[in-house]
N, C-alpha and C positions, 0 to 999 in steps of 0.2 A: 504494500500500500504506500501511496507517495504523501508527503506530507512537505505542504509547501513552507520556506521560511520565507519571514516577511522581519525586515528592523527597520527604527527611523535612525538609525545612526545610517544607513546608507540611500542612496536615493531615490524613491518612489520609481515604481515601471511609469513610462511614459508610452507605451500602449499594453497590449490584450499579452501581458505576460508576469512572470512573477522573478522577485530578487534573485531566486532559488526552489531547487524540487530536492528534495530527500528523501530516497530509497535505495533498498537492498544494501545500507550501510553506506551509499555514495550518494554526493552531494553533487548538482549541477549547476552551477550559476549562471545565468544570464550575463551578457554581454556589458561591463561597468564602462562609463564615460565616466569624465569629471566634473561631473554636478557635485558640489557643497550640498550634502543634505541639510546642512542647520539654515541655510542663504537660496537652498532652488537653483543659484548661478553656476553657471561653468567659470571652471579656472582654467585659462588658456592663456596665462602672461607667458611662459615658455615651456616645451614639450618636458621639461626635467619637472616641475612644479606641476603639469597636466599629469604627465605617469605617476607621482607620488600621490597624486587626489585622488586616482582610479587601485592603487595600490591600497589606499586606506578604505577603500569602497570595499574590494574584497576583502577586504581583513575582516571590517563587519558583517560584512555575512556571512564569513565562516566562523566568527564568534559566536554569533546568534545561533550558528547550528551545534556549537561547544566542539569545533574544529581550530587547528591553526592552521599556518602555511606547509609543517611540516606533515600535514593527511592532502596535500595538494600533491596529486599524479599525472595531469597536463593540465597544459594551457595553452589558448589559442591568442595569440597576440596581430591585431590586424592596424599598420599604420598606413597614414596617408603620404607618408612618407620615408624612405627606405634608407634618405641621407640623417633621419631621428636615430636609427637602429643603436647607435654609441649609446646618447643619453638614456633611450628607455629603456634598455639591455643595465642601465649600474643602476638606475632606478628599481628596476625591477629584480636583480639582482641581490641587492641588501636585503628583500624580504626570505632568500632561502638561503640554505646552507649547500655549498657548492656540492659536497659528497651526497647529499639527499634531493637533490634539485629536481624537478618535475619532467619528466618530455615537455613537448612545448613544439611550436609552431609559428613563425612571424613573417606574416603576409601583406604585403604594399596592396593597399585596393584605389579603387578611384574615389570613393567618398564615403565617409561614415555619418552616422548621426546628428545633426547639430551641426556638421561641419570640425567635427571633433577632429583630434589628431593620433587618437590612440583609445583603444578598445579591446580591453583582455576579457577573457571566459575563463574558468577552470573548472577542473572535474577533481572532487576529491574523495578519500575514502574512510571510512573510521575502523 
């Protein structure tokens, strides 16, 4: 049975989806931009400061599921930009431990949400 997580420490769906689904022990997140859940605004002054507000987005929802980063087994990271890959790689980066780090995935697309610059998913497991 899937049981969805929902926090307001991270930031409301903005369509017909949820923060996160939880089953058979694995957690699915949704797709985080960097919407300020306390403010509704994006933070987009530069892609190092946008990774870190999407980094803190997943943290919350894997809190709320009493997950950390170390039950994270992929992640799909999609940038709008390929010449970001430095910064959002040591951004994202400080939240694993190199010897346990996740699979993972980082795809240059032509546009995300909002116009955003960066958008991670992960799958993780307890």
């Amino acid at each position: 049975m899937k049981k969805i997580i929902t926090t307001s420490k991270a930031p409301a769906p903005i369509g017909p989806y949820n923060q996160a689904v939880f089953v058979n022990d694995m957690l699915f997140t949704s797709g985080q931009i960097a919407f300020n859940p306390e403010t509704g605004k994006l933070i987009l002054e530069n892609i190092s400061i946008e990774t870190k507000q999407v980094m803190e987005n997943l943290k919350a929802v894997l809190i709320k599921a009493e997950m950390t980063f170390e039950n994270v087994v992929k992640t799909s990271i999609f940038i709008a930009d390929m010449n970001d890959f430095g910064a959002i790689n040591e951004i994202y980066g400080s939240y694993f431990n190199d010897k346990t780090a996740p699979a993972r995935e980082t795809v240059q697309v032509a546009c995300l949400p909002k116009n955003v610059n960066v958008e991670i998913s992960m799958i993780a497991v307890k």
